[in-house]
Backbone bond lengths (Angstrom), bond angles and torsions (degrees), N, CA, C in turn:
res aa  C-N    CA-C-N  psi(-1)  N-CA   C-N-CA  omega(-1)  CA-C   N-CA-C  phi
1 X - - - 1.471 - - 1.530 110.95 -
2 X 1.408 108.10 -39.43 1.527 102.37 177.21 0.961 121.03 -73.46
3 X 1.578 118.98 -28.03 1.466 116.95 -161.53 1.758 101.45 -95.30
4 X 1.895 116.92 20.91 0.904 109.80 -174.37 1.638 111.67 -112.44
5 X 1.444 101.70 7.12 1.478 116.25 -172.87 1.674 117.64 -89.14
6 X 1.402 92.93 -46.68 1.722 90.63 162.96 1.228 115.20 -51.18
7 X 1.206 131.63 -36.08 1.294 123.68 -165.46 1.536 111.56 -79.97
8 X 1.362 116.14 -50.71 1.352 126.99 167.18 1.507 119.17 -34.47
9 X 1.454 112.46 -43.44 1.677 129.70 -149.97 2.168 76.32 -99.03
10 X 1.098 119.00 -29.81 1.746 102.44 171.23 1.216 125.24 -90.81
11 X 1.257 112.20 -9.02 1.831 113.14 163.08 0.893 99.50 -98.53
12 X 1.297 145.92 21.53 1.927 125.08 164.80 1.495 96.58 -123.98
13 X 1.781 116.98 -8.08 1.278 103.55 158.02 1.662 106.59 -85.00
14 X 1.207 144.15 -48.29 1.380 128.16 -179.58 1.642 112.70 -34.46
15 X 1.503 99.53 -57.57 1.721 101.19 -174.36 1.610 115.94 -55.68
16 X 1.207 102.20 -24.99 1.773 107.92 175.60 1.847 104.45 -66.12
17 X 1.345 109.15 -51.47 0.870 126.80 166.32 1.514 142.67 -25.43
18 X 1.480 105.07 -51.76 1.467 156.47 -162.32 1.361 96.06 -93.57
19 X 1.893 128.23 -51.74 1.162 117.81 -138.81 1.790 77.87 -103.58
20 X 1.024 121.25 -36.86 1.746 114.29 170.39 1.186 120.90 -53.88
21 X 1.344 128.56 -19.07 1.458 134.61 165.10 1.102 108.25 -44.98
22 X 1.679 105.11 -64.14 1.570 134.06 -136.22 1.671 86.87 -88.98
23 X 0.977 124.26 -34.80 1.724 112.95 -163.90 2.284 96.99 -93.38
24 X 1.128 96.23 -19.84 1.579 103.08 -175.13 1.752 106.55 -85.24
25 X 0.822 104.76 -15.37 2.010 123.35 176.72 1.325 97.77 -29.86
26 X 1.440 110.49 137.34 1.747 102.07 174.07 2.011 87.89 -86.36
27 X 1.602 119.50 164.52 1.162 129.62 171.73 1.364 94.90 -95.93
28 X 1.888 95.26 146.29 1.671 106.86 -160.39 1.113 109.80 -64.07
29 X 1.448 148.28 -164.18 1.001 163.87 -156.89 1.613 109.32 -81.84
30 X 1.788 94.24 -62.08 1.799 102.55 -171.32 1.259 86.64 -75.04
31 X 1.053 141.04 -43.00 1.532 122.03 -148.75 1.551 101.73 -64.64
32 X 1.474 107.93 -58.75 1.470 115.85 175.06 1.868 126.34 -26.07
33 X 1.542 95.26 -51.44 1.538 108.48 179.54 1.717 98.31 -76.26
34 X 1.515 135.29 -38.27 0.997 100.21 -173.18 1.674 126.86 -74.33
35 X 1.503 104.60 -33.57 1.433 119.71 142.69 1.569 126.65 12.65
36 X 1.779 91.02 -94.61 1.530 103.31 164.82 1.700 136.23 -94.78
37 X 1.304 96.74 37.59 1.621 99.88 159.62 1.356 120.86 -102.64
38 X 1.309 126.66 27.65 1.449 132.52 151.27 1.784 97.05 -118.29
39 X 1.275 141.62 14.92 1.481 122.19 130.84 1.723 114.41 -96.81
40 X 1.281 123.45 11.56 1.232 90.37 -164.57 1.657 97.18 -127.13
41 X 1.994 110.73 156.72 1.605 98.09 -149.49 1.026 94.91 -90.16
42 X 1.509 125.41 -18.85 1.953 121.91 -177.86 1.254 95.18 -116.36
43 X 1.275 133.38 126.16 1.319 153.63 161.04 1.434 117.49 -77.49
44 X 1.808 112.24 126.83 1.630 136.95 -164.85 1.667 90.45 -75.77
45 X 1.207 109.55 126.03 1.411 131.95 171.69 1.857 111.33 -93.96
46 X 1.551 93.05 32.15 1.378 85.65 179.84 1.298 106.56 -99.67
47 X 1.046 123.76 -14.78 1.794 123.58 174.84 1.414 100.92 -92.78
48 X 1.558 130.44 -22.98 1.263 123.59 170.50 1.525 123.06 -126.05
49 X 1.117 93.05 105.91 1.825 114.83 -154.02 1.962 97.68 -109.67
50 X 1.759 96.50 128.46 1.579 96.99 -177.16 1.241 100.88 -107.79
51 X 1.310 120.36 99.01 1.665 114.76 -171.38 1.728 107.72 -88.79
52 X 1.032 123.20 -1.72 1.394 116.92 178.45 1.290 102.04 -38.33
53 X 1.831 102.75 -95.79 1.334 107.01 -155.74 1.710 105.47 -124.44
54 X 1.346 109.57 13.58 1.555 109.85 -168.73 1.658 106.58 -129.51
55 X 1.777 93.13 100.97 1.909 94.96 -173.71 1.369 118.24 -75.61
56 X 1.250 109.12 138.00 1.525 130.41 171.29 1.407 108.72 -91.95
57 X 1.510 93.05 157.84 1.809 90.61 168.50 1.294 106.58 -80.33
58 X 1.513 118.39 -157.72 1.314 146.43 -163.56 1.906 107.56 -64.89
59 X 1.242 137.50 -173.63 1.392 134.26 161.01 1.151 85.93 -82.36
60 X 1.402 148.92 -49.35 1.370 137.97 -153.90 1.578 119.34 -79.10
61 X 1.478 100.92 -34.31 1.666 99.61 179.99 1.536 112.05 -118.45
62 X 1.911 117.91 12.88 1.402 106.69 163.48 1.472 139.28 -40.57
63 X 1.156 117.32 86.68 1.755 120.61 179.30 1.728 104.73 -48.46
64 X 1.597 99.42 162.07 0.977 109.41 175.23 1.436 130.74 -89.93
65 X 1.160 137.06 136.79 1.589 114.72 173.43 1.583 115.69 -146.77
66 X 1.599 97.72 171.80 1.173 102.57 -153.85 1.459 106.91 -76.76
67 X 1.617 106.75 -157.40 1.362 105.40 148.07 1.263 150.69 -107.02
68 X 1.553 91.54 26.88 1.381 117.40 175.87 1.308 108.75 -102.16
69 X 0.687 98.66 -14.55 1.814 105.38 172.73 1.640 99.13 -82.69
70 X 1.194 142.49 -50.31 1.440 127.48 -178.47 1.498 102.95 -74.21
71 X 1.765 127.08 -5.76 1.350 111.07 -171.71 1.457 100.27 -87.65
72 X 1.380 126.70 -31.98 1.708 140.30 178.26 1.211 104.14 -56.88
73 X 1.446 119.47 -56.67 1.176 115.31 -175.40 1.494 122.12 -60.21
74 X 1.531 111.23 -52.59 1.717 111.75 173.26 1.311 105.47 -57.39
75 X 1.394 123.98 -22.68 1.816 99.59 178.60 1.277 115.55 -79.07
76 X 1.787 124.42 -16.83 1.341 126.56 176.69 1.551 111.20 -67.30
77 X 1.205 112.58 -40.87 1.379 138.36 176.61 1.619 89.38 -49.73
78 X 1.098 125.21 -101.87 1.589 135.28 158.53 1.400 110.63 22.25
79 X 1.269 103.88 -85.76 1.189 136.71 -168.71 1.892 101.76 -57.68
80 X 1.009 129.59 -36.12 1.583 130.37 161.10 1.617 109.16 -83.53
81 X 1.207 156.61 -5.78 1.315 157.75 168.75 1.019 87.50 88.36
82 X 1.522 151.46 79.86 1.308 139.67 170.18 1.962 97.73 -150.53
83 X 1.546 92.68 59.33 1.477 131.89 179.47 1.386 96.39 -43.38
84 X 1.634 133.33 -87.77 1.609 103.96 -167.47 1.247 116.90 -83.75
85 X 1.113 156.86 15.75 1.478 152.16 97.69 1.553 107.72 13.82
86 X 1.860 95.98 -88.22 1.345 96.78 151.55 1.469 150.03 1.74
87 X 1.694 89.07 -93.13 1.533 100.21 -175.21 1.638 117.09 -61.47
88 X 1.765 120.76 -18.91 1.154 136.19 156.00 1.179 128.80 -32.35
89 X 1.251 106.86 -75.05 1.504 124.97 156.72 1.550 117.06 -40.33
90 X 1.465 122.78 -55.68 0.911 109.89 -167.78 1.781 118.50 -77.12
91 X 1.408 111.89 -21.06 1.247 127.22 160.26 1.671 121.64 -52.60
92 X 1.675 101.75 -46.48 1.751 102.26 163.87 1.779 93.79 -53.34
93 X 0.972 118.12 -75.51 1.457 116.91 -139.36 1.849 105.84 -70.09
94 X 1.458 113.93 7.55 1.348 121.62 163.43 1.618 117.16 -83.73
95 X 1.480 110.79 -20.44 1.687 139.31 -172.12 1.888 99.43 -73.96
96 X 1.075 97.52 -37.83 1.532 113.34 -161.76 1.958 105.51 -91.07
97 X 1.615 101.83 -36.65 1.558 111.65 -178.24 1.421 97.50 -142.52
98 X 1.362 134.91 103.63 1.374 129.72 147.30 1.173 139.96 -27.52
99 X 1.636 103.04 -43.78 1.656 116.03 -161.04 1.308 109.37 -122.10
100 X 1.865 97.63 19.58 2.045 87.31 174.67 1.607 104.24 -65.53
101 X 0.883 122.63 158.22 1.567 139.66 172.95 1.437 102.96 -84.80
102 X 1.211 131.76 -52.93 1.340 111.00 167.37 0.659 139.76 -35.62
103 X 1.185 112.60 -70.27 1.467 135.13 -174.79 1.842 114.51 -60.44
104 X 0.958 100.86 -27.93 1.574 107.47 169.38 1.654 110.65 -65.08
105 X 1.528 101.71 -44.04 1.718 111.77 -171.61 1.616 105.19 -79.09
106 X 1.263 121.44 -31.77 1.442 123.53 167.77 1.406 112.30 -43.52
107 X 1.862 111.42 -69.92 1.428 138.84 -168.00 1.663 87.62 -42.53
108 X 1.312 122.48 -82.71 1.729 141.08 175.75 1.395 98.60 -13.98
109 X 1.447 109.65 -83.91 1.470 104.14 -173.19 1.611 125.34 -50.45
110 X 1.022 133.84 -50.33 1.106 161.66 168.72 2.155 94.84 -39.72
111 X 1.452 117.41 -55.50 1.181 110.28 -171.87 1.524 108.52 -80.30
112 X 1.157 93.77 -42.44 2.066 100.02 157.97 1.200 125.61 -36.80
113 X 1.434 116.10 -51.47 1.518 122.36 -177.26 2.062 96.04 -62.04
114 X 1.197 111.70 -42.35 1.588 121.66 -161.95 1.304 89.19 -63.34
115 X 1.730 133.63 -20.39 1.213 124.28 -155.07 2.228 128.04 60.59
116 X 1.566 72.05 25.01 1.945 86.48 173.78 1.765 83.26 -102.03
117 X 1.525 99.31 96.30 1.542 104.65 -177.59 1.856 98.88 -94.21
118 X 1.159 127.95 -10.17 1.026 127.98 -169.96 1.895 111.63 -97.47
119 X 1.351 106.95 -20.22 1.210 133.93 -176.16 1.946 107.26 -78.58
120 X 1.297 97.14 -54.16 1.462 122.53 162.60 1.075 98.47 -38.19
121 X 1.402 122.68 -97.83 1.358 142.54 -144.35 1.916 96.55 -53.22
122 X 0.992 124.58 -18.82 1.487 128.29 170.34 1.684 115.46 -73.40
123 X 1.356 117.21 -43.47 1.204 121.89 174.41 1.109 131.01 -102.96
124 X 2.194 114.55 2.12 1.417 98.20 146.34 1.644 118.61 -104.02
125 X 1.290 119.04 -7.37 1.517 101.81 132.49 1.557 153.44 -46.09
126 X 0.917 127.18 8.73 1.207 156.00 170.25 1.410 115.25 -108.01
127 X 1.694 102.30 -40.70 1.447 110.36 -179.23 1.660 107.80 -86.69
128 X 0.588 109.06 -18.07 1.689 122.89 171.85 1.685 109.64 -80.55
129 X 1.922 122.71 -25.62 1.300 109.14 164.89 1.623 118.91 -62.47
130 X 1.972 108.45 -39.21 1.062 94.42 -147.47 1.896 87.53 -95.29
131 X 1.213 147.80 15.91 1.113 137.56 -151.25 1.532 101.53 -153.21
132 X 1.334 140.13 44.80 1.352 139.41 -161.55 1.502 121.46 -91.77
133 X 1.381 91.42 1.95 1.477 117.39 170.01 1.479 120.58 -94.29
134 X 1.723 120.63 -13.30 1.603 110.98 -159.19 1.448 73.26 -129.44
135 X 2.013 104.71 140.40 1.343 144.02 -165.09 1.921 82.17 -56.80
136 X 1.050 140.21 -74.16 1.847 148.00 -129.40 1.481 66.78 -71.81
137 X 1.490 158.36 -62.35 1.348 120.87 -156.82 1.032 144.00 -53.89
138 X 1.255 103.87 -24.53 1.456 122.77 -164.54 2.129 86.81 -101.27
139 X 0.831 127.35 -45.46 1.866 128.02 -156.34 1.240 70.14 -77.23
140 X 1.319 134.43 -64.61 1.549 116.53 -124.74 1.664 89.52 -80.71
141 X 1.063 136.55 -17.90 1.677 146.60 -171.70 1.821 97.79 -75.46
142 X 1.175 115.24 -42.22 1.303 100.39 -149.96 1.626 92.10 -117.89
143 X 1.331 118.21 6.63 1.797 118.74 148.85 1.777 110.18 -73.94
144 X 1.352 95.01 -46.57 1.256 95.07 177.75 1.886 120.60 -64.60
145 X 1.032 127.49 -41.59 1.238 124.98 159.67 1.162 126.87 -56.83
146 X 2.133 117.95 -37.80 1.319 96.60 153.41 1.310 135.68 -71.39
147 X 1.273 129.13 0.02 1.556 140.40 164.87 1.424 105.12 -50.49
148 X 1.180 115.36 -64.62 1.302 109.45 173.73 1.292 130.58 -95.96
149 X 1.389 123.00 34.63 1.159 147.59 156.05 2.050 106.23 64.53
150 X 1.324 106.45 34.87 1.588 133.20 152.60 1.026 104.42 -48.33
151 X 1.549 149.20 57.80 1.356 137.61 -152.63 1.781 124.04 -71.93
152 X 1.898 85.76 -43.86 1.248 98.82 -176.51 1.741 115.83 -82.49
153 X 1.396 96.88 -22.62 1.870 96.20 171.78 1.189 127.59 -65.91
154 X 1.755 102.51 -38.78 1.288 110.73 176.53 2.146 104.42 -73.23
155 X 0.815 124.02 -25.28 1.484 121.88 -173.56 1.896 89.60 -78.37
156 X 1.284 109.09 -22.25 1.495 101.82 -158.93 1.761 101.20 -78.65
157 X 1.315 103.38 -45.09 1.067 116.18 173.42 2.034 128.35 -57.29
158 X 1.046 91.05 -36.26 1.652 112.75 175.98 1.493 124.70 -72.13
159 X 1.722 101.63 -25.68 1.378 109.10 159.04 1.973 100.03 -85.74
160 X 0.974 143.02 -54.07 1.226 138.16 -167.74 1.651 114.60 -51.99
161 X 1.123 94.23 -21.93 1.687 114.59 167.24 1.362 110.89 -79.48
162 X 1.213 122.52 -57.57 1.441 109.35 176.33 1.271 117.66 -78.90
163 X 1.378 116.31 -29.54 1.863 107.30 -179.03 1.497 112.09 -62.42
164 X 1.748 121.56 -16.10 1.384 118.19 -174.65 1.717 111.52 -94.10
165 X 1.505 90.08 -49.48 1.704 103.98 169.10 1.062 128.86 -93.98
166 X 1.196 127.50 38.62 1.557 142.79 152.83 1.426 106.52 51.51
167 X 1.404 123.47 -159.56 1.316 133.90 -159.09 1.897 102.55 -90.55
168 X 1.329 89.53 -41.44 2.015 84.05 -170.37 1.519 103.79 -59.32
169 X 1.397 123.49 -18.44 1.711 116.40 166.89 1.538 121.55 -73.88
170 X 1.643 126.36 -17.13 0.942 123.48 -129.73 1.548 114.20 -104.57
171 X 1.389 109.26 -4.78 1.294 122.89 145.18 1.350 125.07 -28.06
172 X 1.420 116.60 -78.55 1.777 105.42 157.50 1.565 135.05 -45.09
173 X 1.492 101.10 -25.07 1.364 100.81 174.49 1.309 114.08 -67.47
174 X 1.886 111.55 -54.30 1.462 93.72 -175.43 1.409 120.91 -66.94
175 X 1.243 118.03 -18.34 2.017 106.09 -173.70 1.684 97.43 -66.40
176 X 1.372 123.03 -19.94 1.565 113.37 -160.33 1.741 82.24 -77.57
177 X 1.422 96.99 -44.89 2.014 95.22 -158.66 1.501 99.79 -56.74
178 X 1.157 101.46 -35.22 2.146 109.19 -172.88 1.770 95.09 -64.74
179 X 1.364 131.62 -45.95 1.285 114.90 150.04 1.507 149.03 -30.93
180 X 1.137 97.12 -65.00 1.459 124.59 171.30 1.950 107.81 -46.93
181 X 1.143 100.19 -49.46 1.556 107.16 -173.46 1.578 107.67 -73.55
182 X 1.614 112.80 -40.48 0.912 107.72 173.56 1.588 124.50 -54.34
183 X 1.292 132.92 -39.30 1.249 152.80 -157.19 2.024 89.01 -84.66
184 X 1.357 97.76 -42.17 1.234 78.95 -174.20 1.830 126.26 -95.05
185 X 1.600 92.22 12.20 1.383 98.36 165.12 1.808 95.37 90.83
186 X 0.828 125.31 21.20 1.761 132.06 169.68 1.410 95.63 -105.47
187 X 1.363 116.94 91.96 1.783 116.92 161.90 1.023 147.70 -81.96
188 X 1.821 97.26 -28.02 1.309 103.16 165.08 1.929 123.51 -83.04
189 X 1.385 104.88 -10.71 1.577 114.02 162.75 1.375 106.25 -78.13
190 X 1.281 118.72 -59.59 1.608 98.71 176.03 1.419 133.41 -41.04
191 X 1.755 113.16 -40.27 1.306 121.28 -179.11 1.728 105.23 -53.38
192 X 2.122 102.47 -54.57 1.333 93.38 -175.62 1.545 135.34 -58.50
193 X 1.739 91.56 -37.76 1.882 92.17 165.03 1.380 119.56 -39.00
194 X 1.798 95.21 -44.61 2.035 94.62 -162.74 1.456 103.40 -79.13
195 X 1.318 145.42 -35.83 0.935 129.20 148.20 1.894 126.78 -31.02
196 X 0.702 117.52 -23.70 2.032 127.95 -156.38 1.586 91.33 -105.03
197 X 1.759 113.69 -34.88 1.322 116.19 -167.86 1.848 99.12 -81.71
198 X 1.803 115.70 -25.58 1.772 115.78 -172.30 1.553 109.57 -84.12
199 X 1.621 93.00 -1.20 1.706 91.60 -174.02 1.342 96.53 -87.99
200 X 1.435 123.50 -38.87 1.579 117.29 167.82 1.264 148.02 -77.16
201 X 1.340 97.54 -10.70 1.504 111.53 -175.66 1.344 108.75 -132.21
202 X 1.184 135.53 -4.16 1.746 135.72 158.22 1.565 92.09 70.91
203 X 1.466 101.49 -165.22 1.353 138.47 157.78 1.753 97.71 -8.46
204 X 1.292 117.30 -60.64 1.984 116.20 -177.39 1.303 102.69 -42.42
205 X 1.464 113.86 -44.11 1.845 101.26 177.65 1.446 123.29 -14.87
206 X 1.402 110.75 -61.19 1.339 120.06 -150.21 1.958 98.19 -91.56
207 X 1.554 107.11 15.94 1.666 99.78 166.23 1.523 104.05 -97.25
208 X 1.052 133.93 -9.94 1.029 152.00 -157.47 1.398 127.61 -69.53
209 X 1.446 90.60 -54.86 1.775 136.18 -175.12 1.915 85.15 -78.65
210 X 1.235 109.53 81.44 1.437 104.18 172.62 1.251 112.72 -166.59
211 X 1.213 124.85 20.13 1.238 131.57 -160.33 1.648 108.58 -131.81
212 X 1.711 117.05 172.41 1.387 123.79 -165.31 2.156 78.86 -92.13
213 X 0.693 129.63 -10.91 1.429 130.71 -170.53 1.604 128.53 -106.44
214 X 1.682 99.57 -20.68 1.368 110.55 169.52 1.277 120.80 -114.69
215 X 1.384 121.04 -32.58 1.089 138.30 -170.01 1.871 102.14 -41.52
216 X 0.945 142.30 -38.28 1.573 142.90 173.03 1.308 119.39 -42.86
217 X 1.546 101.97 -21.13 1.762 114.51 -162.62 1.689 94.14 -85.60
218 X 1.243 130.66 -13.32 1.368 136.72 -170.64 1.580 98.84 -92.93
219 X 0.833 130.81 -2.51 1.716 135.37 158.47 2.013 109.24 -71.19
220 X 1.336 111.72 -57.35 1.470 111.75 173.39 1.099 120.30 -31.23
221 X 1.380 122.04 128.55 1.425 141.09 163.91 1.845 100.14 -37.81
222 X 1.645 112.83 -41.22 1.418 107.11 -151.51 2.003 80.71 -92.78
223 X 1.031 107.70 -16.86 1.961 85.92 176.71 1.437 111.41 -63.91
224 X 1.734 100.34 -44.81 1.649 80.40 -172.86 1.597 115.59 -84.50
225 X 0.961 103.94 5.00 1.597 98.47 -169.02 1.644 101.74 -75.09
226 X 1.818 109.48 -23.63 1.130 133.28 -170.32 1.508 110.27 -83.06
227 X 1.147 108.83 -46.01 1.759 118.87 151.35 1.136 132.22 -38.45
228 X 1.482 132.85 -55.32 1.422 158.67 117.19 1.532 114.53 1.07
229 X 1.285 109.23 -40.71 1.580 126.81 -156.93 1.490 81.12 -74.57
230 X 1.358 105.41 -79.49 1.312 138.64 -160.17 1.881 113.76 -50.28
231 X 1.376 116.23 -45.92 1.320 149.02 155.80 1.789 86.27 -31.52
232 X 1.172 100.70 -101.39 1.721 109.66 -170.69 1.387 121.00 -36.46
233 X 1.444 119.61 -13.54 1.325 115.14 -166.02 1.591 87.28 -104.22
234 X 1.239 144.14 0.28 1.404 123.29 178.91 1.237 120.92 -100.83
């Protein structure tokens, strides 16, 4: 019995031993980084690496960056027509911030141009939560709904634009509404919108008329008469 106590009293010191190891453990590497990427304000792109076309350094000396750094870059991207490149980038840098507003209005435009008008209309709604103050939320929302012939969302939206931003915005509103009517076979409302839209925007009217979405409005008696207008005065 006695000679059975030493032994006892040295296996419950190992396990003491053992269990201070186990609780003193440094945490592995990934676990650690995933850990602290909800304290930290620029997030390590070392677990999320864009190897397309945008070089990183090493695993050992990858810097951190923001998300202004993926917004510079997608506009360079942009800015050469090298559209899903782009939208790539701007999709990383949606991974990193959900609710930038940019980057939402980039993604939108960018899927618009692709003619994923239905894709759009998802991400400038969103862009329209965080920005309900700047004119492109509300236009760029309710082009996109008339793309896909959303008639009443896009009209729904076009008043929510003007009831907030008053009349000095509303120039864009009416050429969209002078659209909208057109598409829906109301001609003599379209004419009056497009008229309501040359009293605000002059001469810009006719940059307008350039699109897979406006271009119809150049059929109206009141476009060219508005053309004409404009013609004579130069």
């Amino acid at each position: 019995m006695n000679r059975s106590i030493p032994v006892l009293i040295f296996i419950l010191f190992c396990v003491i031993i053992a269990t201070a190891v186990i609780i003193r453990r440094p945490i592995p590497k990934q676990e650690k980084e995933i850990t602290n990427i909800a304290t930290k304000s620029k997030l390590s792109l070392k677990q999320y690496r864009y190897n397309r076309d945008i070089q990183f350094a090493s695993e050992e000396k990858a810097p951190d960056y923001s998300i202004d750094d993926f917004l510079e870059r997608g506009y360079e991207l942009l800015n050469k027509g090298e559209y899903k490149k782009a939208e790539d980038i701007f999709k990383t840098a949606l991974l990193f911030n959900p609710d930038n507003a940019e980057t939402l209005r980039s993604i939108g435009e960018i899927v618009f141009q692709g003619e994923r008008y239905n894709e759009a209309c998802n991400y400038f709604v969103q862009y329209l939560d965080h920005r309900p103050d700047a004119i492109e939320s509300y236009t760029n929302l309710a082009i996109a709904y008339l793309s896909v012939e959303k008639f009443a969302k896009a009209e729904l939206t076009l008043n929510q634009g003007l009831n907030r931003l008053g009349e000095d915005s509303s120039g864009a509103f009416y050429f969209i509404y002078a659209c909208l009517k057109m598409k829906q076979g109301a001609t003599k409302q379209a004419e009056s919108y497009l008229f309501k839209a040359h009293e605000m925007l002059g001469d810009d009217i006719l940059k307008l008329v350039n699109t897979k979405w406006s271009k119809p409005i150049s059929e109206l008696a009141a476009y060219k008469k508005i053309q004409s207008i404009i013609d004579d005065n130069e």
